[in-house]
C-alpha positions in Angstrom: -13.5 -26.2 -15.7 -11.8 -25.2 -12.9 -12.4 -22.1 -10.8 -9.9 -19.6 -10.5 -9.4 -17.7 -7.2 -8.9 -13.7 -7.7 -6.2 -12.6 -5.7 -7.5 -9.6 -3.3 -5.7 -7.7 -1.1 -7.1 -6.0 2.1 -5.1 -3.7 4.6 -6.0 -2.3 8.4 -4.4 0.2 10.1 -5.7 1.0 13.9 -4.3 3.3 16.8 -4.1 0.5 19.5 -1.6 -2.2 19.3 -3.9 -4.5 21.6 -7.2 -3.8 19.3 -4.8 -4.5 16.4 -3.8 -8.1 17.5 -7.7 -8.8 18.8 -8.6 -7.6 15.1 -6.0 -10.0 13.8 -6.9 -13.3 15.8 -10.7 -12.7 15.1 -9.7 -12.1 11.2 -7.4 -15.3 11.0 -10.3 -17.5 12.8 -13.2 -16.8 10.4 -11.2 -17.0 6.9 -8.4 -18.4 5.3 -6.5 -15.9 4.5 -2.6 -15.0 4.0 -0.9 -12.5 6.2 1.5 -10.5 4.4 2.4 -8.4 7.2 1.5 -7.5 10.6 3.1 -5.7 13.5 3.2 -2.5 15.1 4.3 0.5 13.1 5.6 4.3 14.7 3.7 6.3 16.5 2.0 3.1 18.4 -0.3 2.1 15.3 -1.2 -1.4 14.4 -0.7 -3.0 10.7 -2.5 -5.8 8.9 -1.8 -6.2 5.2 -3.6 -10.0 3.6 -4.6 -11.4 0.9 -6.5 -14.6 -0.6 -9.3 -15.1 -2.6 -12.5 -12.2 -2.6 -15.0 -14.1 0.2 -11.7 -14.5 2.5 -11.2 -11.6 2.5 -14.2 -9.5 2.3 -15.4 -11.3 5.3 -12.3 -11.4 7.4 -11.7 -7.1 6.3 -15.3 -6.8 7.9 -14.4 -8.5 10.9 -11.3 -6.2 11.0 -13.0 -3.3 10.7 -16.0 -4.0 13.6 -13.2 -5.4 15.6 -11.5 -1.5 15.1 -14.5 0.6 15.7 -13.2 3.7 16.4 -9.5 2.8 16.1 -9.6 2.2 12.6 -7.0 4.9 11.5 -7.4 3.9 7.5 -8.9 0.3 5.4 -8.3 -0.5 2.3 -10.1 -3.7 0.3 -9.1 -3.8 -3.0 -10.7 -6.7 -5.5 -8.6 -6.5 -8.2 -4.8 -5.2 -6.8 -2.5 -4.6 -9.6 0.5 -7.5 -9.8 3.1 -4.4 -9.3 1.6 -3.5 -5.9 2.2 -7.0 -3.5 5.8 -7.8 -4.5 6.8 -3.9 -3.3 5.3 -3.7 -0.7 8.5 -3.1 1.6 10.9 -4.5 -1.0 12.5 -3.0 -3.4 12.3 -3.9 -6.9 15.2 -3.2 -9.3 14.6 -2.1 -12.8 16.9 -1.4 -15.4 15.0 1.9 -16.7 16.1 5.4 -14.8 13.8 7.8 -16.5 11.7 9.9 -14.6 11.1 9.4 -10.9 7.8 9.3 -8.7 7.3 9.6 -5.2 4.1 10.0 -3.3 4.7 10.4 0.9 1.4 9.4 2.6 0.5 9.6 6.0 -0.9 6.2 6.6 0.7 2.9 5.1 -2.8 1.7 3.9 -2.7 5.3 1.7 0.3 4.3 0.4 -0.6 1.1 -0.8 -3.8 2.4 -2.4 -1.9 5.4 -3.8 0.9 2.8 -5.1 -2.2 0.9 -7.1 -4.3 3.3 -8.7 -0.7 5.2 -10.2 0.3 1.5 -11.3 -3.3 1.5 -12.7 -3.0 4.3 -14.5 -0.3 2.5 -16.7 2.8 3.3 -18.3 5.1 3.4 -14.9 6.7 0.3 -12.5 6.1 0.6 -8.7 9.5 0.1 -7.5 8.8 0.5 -3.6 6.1 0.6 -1.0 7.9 1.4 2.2 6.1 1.1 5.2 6.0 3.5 8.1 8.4 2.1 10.6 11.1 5.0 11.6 9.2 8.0 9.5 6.3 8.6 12.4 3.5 6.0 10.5 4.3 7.7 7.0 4.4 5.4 3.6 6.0 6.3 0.2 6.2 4.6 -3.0 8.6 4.8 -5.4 7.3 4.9 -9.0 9.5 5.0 -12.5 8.7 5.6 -15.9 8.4 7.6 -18.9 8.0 11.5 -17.7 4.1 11.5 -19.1 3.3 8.4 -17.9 4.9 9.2 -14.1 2.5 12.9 -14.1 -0.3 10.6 -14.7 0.2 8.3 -12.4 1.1 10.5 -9.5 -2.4 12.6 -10.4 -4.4 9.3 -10.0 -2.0 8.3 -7.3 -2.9 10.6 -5.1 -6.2 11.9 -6.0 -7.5 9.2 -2.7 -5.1 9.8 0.0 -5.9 13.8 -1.1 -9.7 13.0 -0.9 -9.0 11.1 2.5 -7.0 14.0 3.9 -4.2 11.7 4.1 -1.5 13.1 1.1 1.7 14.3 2.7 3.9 15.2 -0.8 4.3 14.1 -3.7 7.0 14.9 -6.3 8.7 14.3 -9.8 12.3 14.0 -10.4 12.6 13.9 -14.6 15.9 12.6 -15.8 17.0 11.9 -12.2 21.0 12.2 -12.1 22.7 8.9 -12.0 24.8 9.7 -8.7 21.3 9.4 -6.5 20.7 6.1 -7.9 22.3 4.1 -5.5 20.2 6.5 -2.8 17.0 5.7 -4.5 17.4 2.0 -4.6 
């Protein structure tokens, strides 16, 4: 029987550019793991977003994270990521639904992400978009659509975190958005 690799994904956010590439050579050299994105964001802050398999990634995170110290701005490692979250992450993903509309501003991208999981979690609503922080001052939003019940619920578990982290910007609900913003929205 063959042994399946779980897909994990880890994200690193620092304020320093320069400890945010030394964070990312150390990370690359003790793991195989796959770089989604990396770069600098607004307001001079540092991204890394990866993924691989759960002893990749656990061990290249930890690297991250003593590489950060005290420039660590926000982490996330997350075992079990929901399918929704990776493929929106700075894309956006058409649906054919246009029910009710979530969005959840954060102010970190790592935030975001974790906010954009536990409401995809929570069931019942697609994650349309994850954008990342360049040109809104190292902000993230996601984009979430669904049924009206299901979008409350997932905007209450979506940002239950980045409120316990102190890292919530807003967060609203648009129910039976009007078709003219569509085009705006997506």
């Amino acid at each position: 029987m063959e042994k399946q690799n779980i897909v994990v994904l880890g994200a690193l956010e620092f304020s320093s550019i320069v400890i945010g590439l030394q964070a990312l050579d150390q990370m690359v050299k003790v793991a195989p793991i796959q770089v989604i994105d990396s770069r600098t964001i607004s307001s001079g802050k540092f991204l890394i977003i990866f993924s691989g398999d759960v002893a990749s990634v656990e061990y290249s995170y930890r690297v991250g994270c003593e590489t950060g110290g005290d420039y660590l701005v926000d982490e996330l490692f997350l075992p079990q990521v929901h399918p929704d979250v990776i493929p929106a992450i700075g894309n956006i993903i058409n649906v054919g639904e246009w029910n009710a509309i979530g969005i959840i501003e954060t102010l970190s991208i790592v935030s975001g992400i974790e906010s954009a999981d536990s409401a995809a979690k929570e069931g019942g609503v697609r994650i349309i978009e994850i954008r990342l922080a360049d040109g809104y001052g190292g902000k993230s939003y996601v984009k979430i659509m669904g049924d009206l019940d299901a979008v409350q619920a997932a905007i209450k578990a979506g940002t239950a975190k980045a409120r316990e982290k102190n890292l919530l910007g807003m967060d609203t609900i648009i129910p039976q958005p009007h078709k003219e913003i569509r085009p705006f929205f997506m």
